[in-house]
N, C-alpha and C positions, 0 to 999 in steps of 0.2 A: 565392480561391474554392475552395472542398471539393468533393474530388470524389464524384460518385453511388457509395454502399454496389454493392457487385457485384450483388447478392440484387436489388435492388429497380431496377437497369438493367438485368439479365437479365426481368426482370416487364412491363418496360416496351416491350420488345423481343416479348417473348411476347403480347399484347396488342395492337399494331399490327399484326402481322405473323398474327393469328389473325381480326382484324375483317374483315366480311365487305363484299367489295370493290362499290362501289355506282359506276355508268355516270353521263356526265354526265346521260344521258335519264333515268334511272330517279329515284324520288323515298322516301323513306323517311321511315315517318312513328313515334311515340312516344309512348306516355301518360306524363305525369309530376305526380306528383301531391306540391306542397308545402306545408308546411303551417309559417306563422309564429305566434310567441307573442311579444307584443308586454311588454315586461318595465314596469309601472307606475313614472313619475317624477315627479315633484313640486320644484318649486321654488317659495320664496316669499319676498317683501321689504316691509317694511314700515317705514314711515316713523321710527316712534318704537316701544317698548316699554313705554313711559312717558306718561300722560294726566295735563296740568297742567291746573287747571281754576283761574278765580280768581274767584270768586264775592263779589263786593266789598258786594253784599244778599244777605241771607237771604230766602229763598221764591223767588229769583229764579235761574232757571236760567243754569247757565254750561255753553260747550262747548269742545270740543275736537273734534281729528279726526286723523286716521291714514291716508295714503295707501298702496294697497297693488299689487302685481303680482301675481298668479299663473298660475305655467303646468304643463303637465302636459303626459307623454304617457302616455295611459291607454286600453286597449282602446275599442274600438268600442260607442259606449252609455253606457261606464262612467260613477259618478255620484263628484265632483270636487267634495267639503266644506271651506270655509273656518269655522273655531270660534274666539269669540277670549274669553276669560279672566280673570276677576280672579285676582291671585297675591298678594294681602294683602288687610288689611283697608285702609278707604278712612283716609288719614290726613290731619289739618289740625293744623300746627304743633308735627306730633309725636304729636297726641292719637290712638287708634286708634278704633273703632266708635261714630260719629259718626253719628247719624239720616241718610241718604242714600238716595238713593235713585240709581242710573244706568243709561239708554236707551239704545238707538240706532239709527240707520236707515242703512242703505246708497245709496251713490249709485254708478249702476252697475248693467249687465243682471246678474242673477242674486244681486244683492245681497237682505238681509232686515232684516228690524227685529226687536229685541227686545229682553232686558236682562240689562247684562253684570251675573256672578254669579261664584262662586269656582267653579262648574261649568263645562263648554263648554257657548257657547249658539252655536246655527248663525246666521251672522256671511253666508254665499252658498253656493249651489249650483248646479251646473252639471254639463254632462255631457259628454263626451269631450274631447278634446286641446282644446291652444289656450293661449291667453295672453289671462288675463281681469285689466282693470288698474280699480280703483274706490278711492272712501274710504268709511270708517267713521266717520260723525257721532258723538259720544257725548255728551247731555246730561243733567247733576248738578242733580238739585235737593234742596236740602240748609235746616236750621232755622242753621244756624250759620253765619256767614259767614267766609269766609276762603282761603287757598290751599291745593288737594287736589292734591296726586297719586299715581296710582293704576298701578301696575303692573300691564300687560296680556299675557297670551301668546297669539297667533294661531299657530294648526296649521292648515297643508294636507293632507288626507286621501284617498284612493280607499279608502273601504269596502268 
């Protein structure tokens, strides 16, 4: 163990010995005023990054799905956006921009419907802390039949 710097034993000494001395009857009272900032977290898990679809008829929709977690600790209110992504084009057998079309809806409070795109499309929203756990349906309906899979990226946000 190291011993206390002189400077700052001698401070310490000064300081007990200067506070002012209070009775057991007497009662002493203090404003103190604190003030926290709660620093924004985000964690997220998601099943796959990968959507295999196998569409064995053409016109006929195939699905897939994505189980996910999400938690956060985020100020008080804050609003806590799940976005999820297409990262290529949708491909079958190799071929790249394939007539397709792909949806999908959420299951799960704060979940949303829409359609996934090479943009972020809002995938849930919700609002302050917590651990919000759902999946993400996605249905292909495609002129060409065959096996698709489609690289997805889901981002967790506090905007």
């Amino acid at each position: 163990m190291r011993p206390l710097p002189a400077s700052l034993l001698c401070a310490a000494v000064m300081a007990v010995c200067s506070a002012p001395m209070v009775c057991a009857g007497e009662t002493a009272t203090a404003a103190v005023t604190v003030s926290v900032q709660v620093a924004s977290r985000t964690s997220l898990r998601v099943s796959s990054d990968v959507l295999h679809f196998d569409a064995s008829v053409a016109n006929v929709p195939a699905t897939a799905a994505i189980e996910f977690s999400a938690g956060a600790r985020v100020p008080r209110g804050a609003d806590l956006v799940l976005t999820v992504e297409r990262q290529r084009a949708i491909a079958s057998g190799g071929a790249a921009d394939v007539e397709t079309a792909i949806t999908f809806e959420g299951e799960g409070d704060g979940t949303i419907a829409g359609t996934l795109a090479a943009t972020p499309s809002v995938a849930g929203r919700w609002q302050g802390s917590g651990l919000r756990k759902g999946r993400v349906r996605f249905t292909l309906l495609t002129g060409a039949a065959g096996s698709y899979e489609v690289p997805v990226r889901f981002v967790l946000t506090t905007p």
